[in-house]
N, C-alpha and C positions, 0 to 999 in steps of 0.2 A: 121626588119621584123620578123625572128625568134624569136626576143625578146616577138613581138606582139602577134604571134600567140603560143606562149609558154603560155601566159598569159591568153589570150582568151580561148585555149584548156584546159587548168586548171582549170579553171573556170567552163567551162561546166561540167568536170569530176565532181567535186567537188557538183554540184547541183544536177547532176545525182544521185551522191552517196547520199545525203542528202534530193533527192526527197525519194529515196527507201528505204535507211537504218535508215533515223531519228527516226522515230518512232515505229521502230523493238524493242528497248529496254524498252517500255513503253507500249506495245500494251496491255498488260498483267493489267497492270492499268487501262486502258481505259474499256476492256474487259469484266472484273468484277465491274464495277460499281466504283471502288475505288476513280478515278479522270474523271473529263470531258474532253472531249475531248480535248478546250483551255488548262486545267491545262495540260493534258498530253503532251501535246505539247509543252507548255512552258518546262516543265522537258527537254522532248527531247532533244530539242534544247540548255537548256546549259548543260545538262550530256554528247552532242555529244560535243559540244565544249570547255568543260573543256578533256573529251577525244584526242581530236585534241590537242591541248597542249600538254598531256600527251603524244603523241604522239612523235610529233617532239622531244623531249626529251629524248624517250626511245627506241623506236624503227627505230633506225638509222640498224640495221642489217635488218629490215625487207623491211624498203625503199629500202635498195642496192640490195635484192634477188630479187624487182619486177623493177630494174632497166634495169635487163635482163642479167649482169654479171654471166656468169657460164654456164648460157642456150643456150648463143648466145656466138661466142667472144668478146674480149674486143674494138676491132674496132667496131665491130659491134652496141656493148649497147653505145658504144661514139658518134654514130651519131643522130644530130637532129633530123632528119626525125622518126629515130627507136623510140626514145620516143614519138615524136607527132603522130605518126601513132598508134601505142600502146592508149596513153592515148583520142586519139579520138575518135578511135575501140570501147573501153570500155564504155567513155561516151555514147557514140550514142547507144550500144546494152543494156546497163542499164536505159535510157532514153525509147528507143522501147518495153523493155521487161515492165517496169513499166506502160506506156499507155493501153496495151494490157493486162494489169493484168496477165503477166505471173509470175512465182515464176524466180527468180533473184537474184545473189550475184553479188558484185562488185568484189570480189576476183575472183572471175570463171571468169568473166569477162575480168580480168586484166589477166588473166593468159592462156587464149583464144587465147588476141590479141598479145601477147608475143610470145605465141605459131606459130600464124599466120605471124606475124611479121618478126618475124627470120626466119621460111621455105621461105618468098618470096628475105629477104634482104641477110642473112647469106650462104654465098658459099659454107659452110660445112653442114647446112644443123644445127638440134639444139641439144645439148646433151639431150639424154633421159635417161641415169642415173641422170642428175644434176634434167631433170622435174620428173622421180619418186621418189627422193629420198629427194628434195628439195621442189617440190608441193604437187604431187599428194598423197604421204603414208600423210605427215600431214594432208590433209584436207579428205584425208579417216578413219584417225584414231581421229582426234579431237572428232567429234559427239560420237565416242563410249566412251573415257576419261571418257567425262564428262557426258554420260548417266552411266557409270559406277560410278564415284562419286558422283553424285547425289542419287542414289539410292542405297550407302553407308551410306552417312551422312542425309540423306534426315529422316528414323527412330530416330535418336536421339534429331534433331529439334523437332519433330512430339513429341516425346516423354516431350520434355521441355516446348516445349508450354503447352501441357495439364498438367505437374505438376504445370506451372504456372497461370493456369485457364484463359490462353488467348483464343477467342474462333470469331465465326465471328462478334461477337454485339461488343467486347472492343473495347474500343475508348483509348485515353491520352489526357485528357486536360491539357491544358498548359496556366497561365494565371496568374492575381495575385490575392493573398490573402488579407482581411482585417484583420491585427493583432488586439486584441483585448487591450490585455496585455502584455503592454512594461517595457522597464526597467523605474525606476524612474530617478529624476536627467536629464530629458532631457529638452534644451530649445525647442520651438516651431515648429523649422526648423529641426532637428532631428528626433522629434517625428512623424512631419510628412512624414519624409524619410522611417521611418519603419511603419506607419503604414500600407502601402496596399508592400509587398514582392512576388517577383516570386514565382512560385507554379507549382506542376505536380501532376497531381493524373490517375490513371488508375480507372475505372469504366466503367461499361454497359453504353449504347448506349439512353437507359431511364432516367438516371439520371445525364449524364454527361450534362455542364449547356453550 
């Protein structure tokens, strides 16, 4: 039965996160005209799930901090319940928020019902050095990071594209070419191997074929 509902509750998290978050990293595409909606979405969906791989792979320290170890005791993050109450909490307020068109993270989310979690399950009650030092400075400090590296490296991009004369009309086609002139000495089956070769060219938006 807790196997079941391990499975079922996962699930839902999982669709929750991927109703809200999927196309957070492509909206920007879609936005400015670059991709259709479809394409954008197609991306989405395998950049989240080569993500999710990358995932399970790498961030095994970040799975154990939302497993509730540190915040809660360790009885505490061990019992079933505490995870399924956690990852249902979550689902269900990222699922609500998303209908309702409110703005939404899954992380604030997860870190909500953790929060809630542990004050009703845990007898001590939850550490609040582990939550501001382990949650809350990270995801008060990330936004500013990377508003500050961006708007570091953000001029020197800016600067290379325009010595590179990229601009909003360049295109890159990519296709093949028809060689004209080959080497001599080739049988038939050769020659016609090289006659049409991969090809890239950069050009405006007018001329690109």
């Amino acid at each position: 039965m807790i196997l079941t509902l391990t499975i079922a509750i996962g699930a839902l998290l999982a669709y929750a996160n991927g109703a809200n978050d999927n196309f957070k990293g492509v909206a920007t595409l879609f936005g400015s005209g670059i991709a259709s909606y479809r394409a954008s979405l197609i991306w989405a969906t395998l950049t989240t799930g080569l993500g999710s791989i990358a995932a399970l792979l790498l961030a095994g320290k970040l799975l154990a901090a939302f497993s509730g170890n540190g915040l809660v005791p360790a009885q505490t993050a061990a019992m079933p319940s505490f995870s399924l109450s956690v990852a249902l909490a979550a689902g269900a307020t990222v699922l609500l928020a998303t209908r309702l068109s409110f703005p939404i993270s899954t992380t604030h989310a997860l870190l909500g019902a953790l929060v809630g979690a542990g004050w009703l399950t845990s007898p001590s009650g939850i550490d609040f050095g582990t939550l501001a030092n382990g949650f809350v400075l990270p995801l008060l400090t990330s936004p500013l990071i990377a508003i500050a590296v961006t708007i570091s490296i953000y001029p020197l991009f800016a600067y290379l594209r325009r010595r590179s004369g990229v601009n909003h009309e360049t295109c890159i086609c990519v296709g093949t070419e028809i060689v004209h002139v080959m080497p001599g000495r080739l049988d038939a089956v050769q020659a016609m191997a090289l006659a049409r070769l991969p090809s890239a060219s950069i050009a405006d938006e007018a001329t690109c074929p």
